[in-house]
N, C-alpha and C positions, 0 to 999 in steps of 0.2 A: 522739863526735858527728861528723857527716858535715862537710867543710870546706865553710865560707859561702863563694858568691862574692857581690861585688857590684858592682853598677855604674852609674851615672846618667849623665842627657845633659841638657844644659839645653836650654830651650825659646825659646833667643834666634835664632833663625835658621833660612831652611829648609835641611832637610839634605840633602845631597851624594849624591852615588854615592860621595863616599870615606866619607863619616860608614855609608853600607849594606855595599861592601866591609870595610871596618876594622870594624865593631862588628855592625850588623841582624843580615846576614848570616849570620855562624856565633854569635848567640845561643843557639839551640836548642839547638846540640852541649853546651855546655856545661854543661845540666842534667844530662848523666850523671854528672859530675866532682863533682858536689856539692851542696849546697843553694842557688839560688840565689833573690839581690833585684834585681831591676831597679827602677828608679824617676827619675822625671820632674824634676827639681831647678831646680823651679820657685820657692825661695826666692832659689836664686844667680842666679835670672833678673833679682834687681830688684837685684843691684847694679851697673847700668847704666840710665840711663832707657831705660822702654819701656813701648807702648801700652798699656794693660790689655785692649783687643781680639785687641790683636794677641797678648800672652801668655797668653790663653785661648786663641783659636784655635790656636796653636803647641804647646800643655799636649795639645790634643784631635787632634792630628796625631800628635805622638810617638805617644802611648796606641794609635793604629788603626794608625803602621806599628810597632810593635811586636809589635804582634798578627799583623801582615802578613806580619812575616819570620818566620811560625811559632812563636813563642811560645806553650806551651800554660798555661794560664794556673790547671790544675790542677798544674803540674809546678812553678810558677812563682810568686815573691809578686812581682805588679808594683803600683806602687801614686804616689802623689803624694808626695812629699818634707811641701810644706805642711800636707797631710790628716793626717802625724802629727806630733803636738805636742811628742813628745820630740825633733824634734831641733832646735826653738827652745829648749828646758827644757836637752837636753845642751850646747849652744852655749852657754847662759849660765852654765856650771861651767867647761868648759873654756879659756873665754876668759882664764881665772886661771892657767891652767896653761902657756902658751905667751907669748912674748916679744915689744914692740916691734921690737928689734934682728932677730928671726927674721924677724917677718915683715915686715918690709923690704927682706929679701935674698930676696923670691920676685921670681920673673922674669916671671911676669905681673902682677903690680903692677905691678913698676917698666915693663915697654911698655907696659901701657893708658896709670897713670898719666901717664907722659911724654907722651902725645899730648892730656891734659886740662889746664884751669885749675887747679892747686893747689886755689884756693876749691870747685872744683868737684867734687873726691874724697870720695865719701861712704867714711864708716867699712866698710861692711858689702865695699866693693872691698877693702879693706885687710886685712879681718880675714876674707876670703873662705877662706883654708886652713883657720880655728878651726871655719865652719862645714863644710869637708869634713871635719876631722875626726871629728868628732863627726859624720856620717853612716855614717863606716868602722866605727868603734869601736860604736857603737851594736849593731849588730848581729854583735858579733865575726866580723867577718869577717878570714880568713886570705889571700883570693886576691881583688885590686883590678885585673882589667883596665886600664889604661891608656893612651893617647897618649903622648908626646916630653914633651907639653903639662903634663901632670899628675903625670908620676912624680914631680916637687920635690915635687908636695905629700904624698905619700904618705910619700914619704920623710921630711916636717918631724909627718908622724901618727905613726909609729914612732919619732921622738925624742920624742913627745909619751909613749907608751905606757910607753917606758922611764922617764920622769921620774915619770908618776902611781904607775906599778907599784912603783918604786924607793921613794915615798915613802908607798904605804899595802898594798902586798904585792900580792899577782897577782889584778888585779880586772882588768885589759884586756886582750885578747886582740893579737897580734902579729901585723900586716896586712905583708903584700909584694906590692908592683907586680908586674904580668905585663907584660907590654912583649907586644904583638901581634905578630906577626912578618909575613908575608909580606901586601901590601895595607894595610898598616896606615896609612903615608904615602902618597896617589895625589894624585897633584898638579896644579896648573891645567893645563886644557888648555892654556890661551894663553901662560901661562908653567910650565914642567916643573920651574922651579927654585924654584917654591913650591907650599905645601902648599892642595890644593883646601879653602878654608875660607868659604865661606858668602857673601862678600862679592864675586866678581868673575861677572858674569853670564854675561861671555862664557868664562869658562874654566872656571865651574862647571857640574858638569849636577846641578839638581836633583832631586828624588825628585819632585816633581810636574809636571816639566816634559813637556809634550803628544811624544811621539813622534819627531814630525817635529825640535822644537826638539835636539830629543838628538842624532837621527842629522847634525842641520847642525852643532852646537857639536863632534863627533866629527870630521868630512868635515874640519873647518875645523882641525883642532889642529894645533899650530907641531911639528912636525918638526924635522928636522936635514939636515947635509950629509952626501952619499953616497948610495944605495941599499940598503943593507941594512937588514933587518930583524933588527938585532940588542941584544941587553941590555948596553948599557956606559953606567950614568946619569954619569958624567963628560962623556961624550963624544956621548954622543944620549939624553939626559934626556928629551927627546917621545917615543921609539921605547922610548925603556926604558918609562916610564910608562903608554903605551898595553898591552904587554905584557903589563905586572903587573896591569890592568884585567880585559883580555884572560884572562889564567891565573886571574886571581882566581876569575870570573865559570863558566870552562870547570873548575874545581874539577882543574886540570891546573899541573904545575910550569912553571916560566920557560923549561927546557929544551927541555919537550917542546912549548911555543909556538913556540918561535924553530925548533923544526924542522918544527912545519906551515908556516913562513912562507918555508923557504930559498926563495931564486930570485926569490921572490914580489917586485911593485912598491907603494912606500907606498902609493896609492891602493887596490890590491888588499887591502890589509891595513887599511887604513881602515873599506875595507867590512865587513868581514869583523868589527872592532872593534864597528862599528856595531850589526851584525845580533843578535850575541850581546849588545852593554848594552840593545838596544830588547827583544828577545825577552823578558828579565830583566824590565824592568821594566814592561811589558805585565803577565805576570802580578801583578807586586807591586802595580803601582796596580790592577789589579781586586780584588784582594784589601782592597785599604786603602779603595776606593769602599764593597765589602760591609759592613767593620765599621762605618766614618763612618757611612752611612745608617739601620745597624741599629741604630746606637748601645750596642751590646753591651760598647762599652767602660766606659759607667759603671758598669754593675754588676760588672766585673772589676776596676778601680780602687776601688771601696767594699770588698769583698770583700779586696782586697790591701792597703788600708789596714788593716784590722781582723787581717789576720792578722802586717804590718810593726810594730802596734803593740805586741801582745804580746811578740816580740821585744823590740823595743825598750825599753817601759817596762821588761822583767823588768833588762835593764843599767843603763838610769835608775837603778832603785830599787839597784840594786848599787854603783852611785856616789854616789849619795848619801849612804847608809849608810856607805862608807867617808868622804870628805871632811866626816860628821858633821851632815849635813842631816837632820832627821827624815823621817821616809817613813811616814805614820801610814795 
């Protein structure tokens, strides 16, 4: 059997030119590599309040820039997390199999939770890795794309695999993180020593942000001391990060950036940043305008449910069976 990847994005927020570099981006290569699932994880969206307009509309954005960054959707099972019901069904097995003590030592618990009211922690925050796992394992998948953000949890789904496998024989399959490598972290424009993530207006550039807004939140990025145009993120964390945009974007290494830019002045390279993330995303919002209006995506999302589900129940009914649940 060909190796599963899989991969989900939640639908809490609009997404970045880093969430397009780090992920949209090079989705499509990866259908040569193997079987793949992408899918909208729109149950992990509610464990945080949020509008129910607004997580629709955000559910019907992913769908159209997925589609947008090339996804063929014949090559491809994309589909809505919520639309199959095995991974509410696998979540409520698994949550027997993983630990209090575990999941307390995740790291995004303990930061959300630290900046909430105790009273104020819903379980589903807490127990938020029980439902990745049970999204990974589901579909035996071997290769788990990744962020910084989420390799803990993949990593607490593999001590999960090993504990069920351990105690009713080789019914799970054995997932490992990919950690993205180049572009994977692109960081605020206004601040270079954090990660571009959803929340800062001025140092984010969004995927639906008009043109003009792009190429000013670019013109305007914090920089560093000296002139040069060169890669050292200690030392010029703006020049470096603009770069890695830069190379991302020109499907070119960091090297061969930094030597279209010798001599060159920040402003000159500003522009130059500019020209190739507007060109980028010029296409990509006409693209994501096409599907939105066509609406081509609900029949791609029924379709990818239907085929996420068969997958999935066939490991349902496998687990079940093993941990001694009828499955009639």
């Amino acid at each position: 059997m060909a190796e599963r990847i899989l991969t989900g994005i939640k639908p809490t927020g609009q997404l970045t030119l880093g969430n397009y570099i780090g992920v949209l981006k090079n989705l499509h290569k990866e259908t040569s590599r193997g079987e793949c699932f992408y899918f909208i994880a729109d149950l992990h969206a509610l464990t945080l309040p949020i509008d129910p307009d607004y997580l629709r509309g955000n559910s019907i954005d992913l769908a159209c820039f997925y589609l947008a960054a090339g996804l063929d959707p014949n090559k491809v099972t994309l589909f809505l997390q919520s639309a199959v019901s095995a991974h509410a069904e696998m979540n409520a097995i698994m949550q027997n199999y993983l630990y209090m003590g575990e999941l307390s030592r995740m790291t995004q618990f303990k930061d959300k939770s630290a900046k909430m009211n105790e009273s104020a922690i819903g379980l589903g925050l807490f127990a938020y890795p029980v439902l990745m796992a049970s999204d990974i394992i589901l579909y035996d998948a071997s290769i788990v794309p990744v962020g910084d953000d989420q390799k803990q949890h993949v990593e607490l789904t593999r001590d999960l695999v090993n504990r069920f496998n351990h105690r009713y024989g080789d019914i799970l399959t054995m997932p490992r993180p990919e950690m993205r490598k180049v572009g994977a972290r692109i960081m605020s424009l206004s601040d270079p020593t954090k990660k571009m993530s959803k929340s800062d207006p001025k140092g984010d550039i969004f995927l639906k942000d008009d043109l003009a807004t792009i190429r000013k939140k670019i013109m305007s990025a914090v920089t560093d001391s000296g002139s040069e145009v060169k890669y050292d993120v200690e030392n010029k964390p703006g020049i470096s990060n603009l770069l890695t945009i830069y190379a991302c974007l020109k499907e070119i290494s960091i090297e061969e950036a930094e030597k279209e830019f010798e001599g060159k002045r920040y402003g000159d390279f500003k522009k130059a940043v500019a020209d190739v993330v507007c060109a980028e995303m010029e296409m990509f919002q006409k693209k994501y305008q096409e599907i939105k209006d066509s609406k081509i995506y609900e029949q791609v999302l029924r379709d990818g449910a239907k085929r996420a589900s068969e997958v999935a129940n066939n490991t349902l009914n496998r687990v079940k069976k093993a941990v001694g649940l009828l499955a009639l």
